[in-house]
N, C-alpha and C positions, 0 to 999 in steps of 0.2 A: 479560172479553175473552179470546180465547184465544192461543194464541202465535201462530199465524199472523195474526192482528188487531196484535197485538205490532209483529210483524217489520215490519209493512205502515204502520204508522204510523211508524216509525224514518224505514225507507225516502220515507216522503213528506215528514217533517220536512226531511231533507237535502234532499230539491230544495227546499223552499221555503226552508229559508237561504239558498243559493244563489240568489235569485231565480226560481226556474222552476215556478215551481206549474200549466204545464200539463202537466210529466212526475209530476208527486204527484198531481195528479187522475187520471192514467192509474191510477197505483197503488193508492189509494183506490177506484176502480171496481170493482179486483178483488177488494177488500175490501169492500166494500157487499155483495157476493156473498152470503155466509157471515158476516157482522155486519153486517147491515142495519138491528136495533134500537141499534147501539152511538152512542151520543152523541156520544164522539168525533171518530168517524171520519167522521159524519154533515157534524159543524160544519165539521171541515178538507176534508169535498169542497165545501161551499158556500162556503169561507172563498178555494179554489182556481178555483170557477167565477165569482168577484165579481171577479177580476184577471184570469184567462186572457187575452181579448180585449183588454183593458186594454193591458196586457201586450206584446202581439204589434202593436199599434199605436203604439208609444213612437217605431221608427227612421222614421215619416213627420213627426216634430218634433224639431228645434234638439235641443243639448244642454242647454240652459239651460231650454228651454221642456219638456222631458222630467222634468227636477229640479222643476220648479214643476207639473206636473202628478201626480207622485205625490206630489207632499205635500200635495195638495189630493185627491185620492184618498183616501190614506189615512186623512184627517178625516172625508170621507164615510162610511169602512169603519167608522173606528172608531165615529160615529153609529148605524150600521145593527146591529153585533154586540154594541152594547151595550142596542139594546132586547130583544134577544133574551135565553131565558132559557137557553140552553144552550152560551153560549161560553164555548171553551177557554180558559186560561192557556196549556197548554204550545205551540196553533196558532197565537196572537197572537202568542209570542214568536219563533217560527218566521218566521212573516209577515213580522213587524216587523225581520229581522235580514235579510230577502230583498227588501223593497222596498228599505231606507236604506239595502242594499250597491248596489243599482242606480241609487238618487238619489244617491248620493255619487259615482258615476262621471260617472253626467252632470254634474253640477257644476263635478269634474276637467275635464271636457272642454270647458267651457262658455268660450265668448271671451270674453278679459281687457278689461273697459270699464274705458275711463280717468274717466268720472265716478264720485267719489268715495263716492256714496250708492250707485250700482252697484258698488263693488269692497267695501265694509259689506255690504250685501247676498248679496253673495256669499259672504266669507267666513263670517257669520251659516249662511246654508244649510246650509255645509259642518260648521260646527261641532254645528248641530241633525243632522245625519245621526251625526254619530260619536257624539253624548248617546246616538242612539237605536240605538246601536250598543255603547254601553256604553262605549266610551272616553271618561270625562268630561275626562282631563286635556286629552286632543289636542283636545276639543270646546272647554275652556275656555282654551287658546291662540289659535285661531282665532277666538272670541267676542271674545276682548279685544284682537287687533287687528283687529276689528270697532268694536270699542267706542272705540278710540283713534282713528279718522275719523269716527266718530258718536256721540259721547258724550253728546247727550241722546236718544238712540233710548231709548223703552219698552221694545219689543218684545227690542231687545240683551241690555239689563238682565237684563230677567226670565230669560232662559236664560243667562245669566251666574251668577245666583240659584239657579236652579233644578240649574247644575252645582255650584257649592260646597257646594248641600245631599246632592246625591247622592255627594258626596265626603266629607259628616261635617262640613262646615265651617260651619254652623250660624249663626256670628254674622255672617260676608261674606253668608250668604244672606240671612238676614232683611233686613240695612240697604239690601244690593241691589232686594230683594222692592217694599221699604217707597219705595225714591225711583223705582220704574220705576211702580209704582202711581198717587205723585204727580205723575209729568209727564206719562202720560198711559194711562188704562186701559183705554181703549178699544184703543189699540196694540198690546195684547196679548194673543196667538193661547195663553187658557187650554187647548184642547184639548192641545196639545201639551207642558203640565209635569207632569214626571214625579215627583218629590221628595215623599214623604210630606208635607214640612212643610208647603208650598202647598196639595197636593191635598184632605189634613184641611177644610184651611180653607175653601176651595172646594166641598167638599161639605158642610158646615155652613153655607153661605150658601145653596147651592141648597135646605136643605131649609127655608129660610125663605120659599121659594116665588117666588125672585129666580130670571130667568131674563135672558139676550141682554142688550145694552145694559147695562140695571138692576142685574143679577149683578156684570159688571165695575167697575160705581161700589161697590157693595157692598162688595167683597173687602178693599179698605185699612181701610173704616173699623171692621167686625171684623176685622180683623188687630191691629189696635192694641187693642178691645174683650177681646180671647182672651188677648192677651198673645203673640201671634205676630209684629207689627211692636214690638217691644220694644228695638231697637237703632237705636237715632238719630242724627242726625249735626246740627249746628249749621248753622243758617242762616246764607249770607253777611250780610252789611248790605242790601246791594242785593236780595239776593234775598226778603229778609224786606218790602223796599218793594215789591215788585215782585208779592209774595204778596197785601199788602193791597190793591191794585191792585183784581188779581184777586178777590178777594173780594167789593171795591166793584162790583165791574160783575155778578158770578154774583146779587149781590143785586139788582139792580136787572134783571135777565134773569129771575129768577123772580115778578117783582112780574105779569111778562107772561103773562097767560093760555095764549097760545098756545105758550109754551115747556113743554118736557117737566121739570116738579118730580120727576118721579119719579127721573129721572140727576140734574137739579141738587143736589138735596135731600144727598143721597150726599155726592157732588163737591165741596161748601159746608163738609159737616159735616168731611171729609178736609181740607182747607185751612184749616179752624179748629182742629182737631188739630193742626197742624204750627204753625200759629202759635202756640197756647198754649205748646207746647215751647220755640218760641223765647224767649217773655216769661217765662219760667219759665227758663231758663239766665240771660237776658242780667240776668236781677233788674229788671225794667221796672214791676214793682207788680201788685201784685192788681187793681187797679181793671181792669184791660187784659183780664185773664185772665176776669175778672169778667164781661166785654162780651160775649166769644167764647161764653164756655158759656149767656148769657143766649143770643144768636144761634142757638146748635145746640138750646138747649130748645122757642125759638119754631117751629124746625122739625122736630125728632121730640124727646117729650118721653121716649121709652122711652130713646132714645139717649143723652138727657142724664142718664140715671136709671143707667145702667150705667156711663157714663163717671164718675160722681160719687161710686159708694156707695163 
């Protein structure tokens, strides 16, 4: 590329930090000029022409509903640039630092609800904009009084997780990872975690050919398989009953035909992980433990064979 290709990508970088990538598409235009084979420069005008309009239509919605449509945007974006074989690192990061200054404002701006899952909600938002922003700590203040009005949220959890990892803090993330998974893994919006340690894991389940739905029952019971949910936390009393419960009924929901085995099956074998753990601290006997793994082998015997060796 040459120096004026150089200069002209600089220049468009900065309007899209800023949020403005229909002033970087101007610039890139004139760039296309004179590097029109350049890769680049190619990805960052398409990367500018996928938000432009987007963009320019934000102040005919709320501030709230502004914050929740680029975040639903940008799942789309990131869908689309990742089937492609030619996207940037350095335009994503661009992107990414000019949309979530602009969803963090709306946010800011967004009217204070006094219900309590809407003020979770919110501050949740706000803390995924500053993740995605690079400020983990300010992200995980916000999260955790998130998490202190919604404390069995999934969806909390896991970007609670996801910022102790990107801070180095490795063991808060896992045990965080490991109970957002078990209370409910469908709650949680994988596009959006950023952390090696998840993401690893995450793409070693997709390439088991787990996709939607399926994927997310997947991800705990290899997490525990890999040695990535390796940090545990003991079951209340109540909760260990309340587990078997559950258990008894997910069994009796897959005896039915018309229920989906493929999410059960998962979902089953994750709840029988957790309880073995529990029967294994509380010293409750083999024979217990015995039951469980008989249970996960009736339903995948590969799984039993990896959990076992």
């Amino acid at each position: 590329m040459g120096i004026n290709g150089d200069e002209e990508l600089t220049k468009a970088y900065k309007f899209l930090e800023e949020g403005n990538p229909a002033q970087a598409r101007e610039v890139l235009e004139g760039a296309l000029g004179y590097n029109f084979e350049n890769s680049e420069i190619k990805f960052a005008h398409w990367s500018c022409s996928y938000w432009v309009d987007f963009i320019q239509s934000l102040p005919l919605m709320e501030a709230y509903e502004q914050g929740e449509a680029l975040i639903t945007r940008w799942k789309a974006f990131k869908f689309d640039y990742e089937r492609r074989n030619d996207f940037q690192q350095k335009t994503i990061y661009a992107m990414q630092r000019g949309i979530f200054t602009i969803a963090l404002a709306a946010y800011e701006n967004a009217k204070e609800e006094e219900a309590a899952s809407q003020r979770a909600d919110l501050f949740q938002k706000k803390g995924l904009c500053y993740k995605k922003l690079g400020k983990y700590e300010t992200a995980l203040n916000l999260l955790t009084e998130a998490y202190r009005i919604a404390p069995q949220s999934a969806s909390i959890l896991a970007e609670m997780a996801d910022c102790f990892a990107l801070c180095g803090e490795d063991k808060n993330a896992k045990v965080l990872f490991r109970e957002a998974f078990f209370i409910d893994a469908q709650r949680i919006d994988i596009d959006f975690l950023d952390s090696e340690l998840i993401c690893a894991l995450i793409r070693q389940v997709k390439e088991k050919g787990y996709i939607g739905s399926v994927l997310q029952e997947w991800i705990p019971v290899y997490g525990v398989l890999y040695g990535v949910f390796n940090v545990k936390r003991e079951l209340r009393p109540q909760e260990a009953g309340r587990l078997r419960q559950e258990i008894f009924a997910k069994e009796n929901e897959i005896k039915d035909p018309s229920n989906d085995s493929r999410i059960l099956v998962p979902k089953l074998i994750n709840m029988y992980f957790w309880l073995i753990d529990h029967y294994a601290r509380s010293n409750e006997g083999k024979d217990k433990i015995n039951e469980c793994l008989l249970q996960i082998r009736v339903h995948d015997e590969n799984i039993y064979r990896m959990y076992t060796k």
